[in-house]
Kinemage of the C-alpha trace (Angstrom):
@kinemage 1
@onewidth
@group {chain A} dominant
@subgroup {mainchain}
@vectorlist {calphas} color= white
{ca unk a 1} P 10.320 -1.474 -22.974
{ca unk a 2} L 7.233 -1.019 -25.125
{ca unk a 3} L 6.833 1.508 -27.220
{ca unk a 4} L 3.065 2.081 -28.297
{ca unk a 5} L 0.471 5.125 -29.697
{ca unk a 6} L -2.815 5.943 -27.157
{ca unk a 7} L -5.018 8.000 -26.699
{ca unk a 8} L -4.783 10.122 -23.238
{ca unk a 9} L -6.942 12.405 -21.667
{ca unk a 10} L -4.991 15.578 -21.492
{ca unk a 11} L -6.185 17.317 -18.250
{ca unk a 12} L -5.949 13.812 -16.381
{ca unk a 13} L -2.788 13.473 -17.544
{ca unk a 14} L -1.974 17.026 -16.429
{ca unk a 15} L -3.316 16.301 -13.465
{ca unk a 16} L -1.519 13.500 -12.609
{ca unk a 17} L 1.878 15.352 -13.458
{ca unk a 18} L 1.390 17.399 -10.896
{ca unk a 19} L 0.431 14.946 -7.907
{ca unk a 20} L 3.398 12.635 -9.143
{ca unk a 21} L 5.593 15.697 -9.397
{ca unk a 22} L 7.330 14.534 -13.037
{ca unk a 23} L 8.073 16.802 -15.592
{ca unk a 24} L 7.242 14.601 -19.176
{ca unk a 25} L 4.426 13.115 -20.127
{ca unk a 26} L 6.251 9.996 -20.306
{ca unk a 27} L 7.756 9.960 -16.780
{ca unk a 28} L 3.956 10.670 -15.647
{ca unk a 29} L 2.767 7.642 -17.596
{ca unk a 30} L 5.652 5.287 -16.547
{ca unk a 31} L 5.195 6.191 -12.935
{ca unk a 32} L 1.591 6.155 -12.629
{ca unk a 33} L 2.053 2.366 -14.229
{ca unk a 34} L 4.494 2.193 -11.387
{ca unk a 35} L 2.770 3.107 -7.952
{ca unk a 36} L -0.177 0.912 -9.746
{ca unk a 37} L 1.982 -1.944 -9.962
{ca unk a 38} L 3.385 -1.364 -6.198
{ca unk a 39} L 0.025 -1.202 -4.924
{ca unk a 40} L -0.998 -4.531 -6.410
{ca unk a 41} L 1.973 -5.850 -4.936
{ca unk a 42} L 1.071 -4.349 -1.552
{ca unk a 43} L -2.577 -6.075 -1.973
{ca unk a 44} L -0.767 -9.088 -2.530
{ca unk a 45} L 1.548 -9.082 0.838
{ca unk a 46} L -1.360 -7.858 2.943
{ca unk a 47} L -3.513 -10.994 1.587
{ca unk a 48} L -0.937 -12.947 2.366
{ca unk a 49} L -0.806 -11.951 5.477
{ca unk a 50} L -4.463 -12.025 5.959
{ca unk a 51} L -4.451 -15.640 5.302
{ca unk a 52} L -2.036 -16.528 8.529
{ca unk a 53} L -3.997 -16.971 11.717
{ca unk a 54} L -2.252 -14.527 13.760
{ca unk a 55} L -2.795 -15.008 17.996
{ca unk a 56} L -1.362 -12.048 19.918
{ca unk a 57} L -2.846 -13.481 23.141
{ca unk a 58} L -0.437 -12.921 25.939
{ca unk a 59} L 1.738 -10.643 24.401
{ca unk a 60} L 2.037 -7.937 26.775
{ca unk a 61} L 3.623 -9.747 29.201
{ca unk a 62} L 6.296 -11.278 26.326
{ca unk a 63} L 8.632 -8.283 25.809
{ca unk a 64} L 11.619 -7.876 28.544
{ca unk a 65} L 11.480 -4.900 31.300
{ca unk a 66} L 8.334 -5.324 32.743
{ca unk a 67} L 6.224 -6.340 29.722
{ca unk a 68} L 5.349 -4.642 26.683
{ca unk a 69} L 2.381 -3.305 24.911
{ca unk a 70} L -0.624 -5.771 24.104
{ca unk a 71} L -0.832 -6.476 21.063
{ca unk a 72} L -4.023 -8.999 21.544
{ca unk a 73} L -6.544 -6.082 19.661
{ca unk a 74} L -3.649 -5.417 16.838
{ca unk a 75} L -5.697 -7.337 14.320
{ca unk a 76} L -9.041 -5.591 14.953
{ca unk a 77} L -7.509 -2.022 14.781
{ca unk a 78} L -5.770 -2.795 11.433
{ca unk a 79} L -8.817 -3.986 9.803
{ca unk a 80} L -10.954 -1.683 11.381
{ca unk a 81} L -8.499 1.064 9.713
{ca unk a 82} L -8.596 -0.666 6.399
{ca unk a 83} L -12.573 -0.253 6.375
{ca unk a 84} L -12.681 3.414 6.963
């Protein structure tokens, strides 16, 4: 752990206590540095993923008991999502 002196806006602070639900200024701190670092990490997997050519042609007829759903537009929708 590092232990240093800032500088912190008090009402974003305060507000940030409450979305994150903690009760310390430090626990608010720690896991705001947290969910940052997770979301970084999240960009990270979904680039990776973005850099895989993905073909969902013929899917729909892949899955047992009379097919399954087609997933050919799966890529679309999710980035299409991501965009709005």
């Amino acid at each position: 752990m590092t232990r240093i002196t800032v500088e912190i806006n008090d009402e974003w602070l305060d507000h940030a206590r409450q979305v994150l639900g903690t009760g310390t200024k430090v626990a608010t701190i720690n896991e705001a540095l947290r969910l940052q670092a997770l979301r970084l990490k999240a960009a990270e997997i979904i680039d990776a993923f973005d850099s895989v050519p993905m073909d969902f042609a013929g899917s729909a007829g892949s899955f047992r008991f009379a097919g399954g759903r087609d997933l050919s537009a799966l890529e679309d929708k999710a980035r299409d999502s991501r965009v709005a």
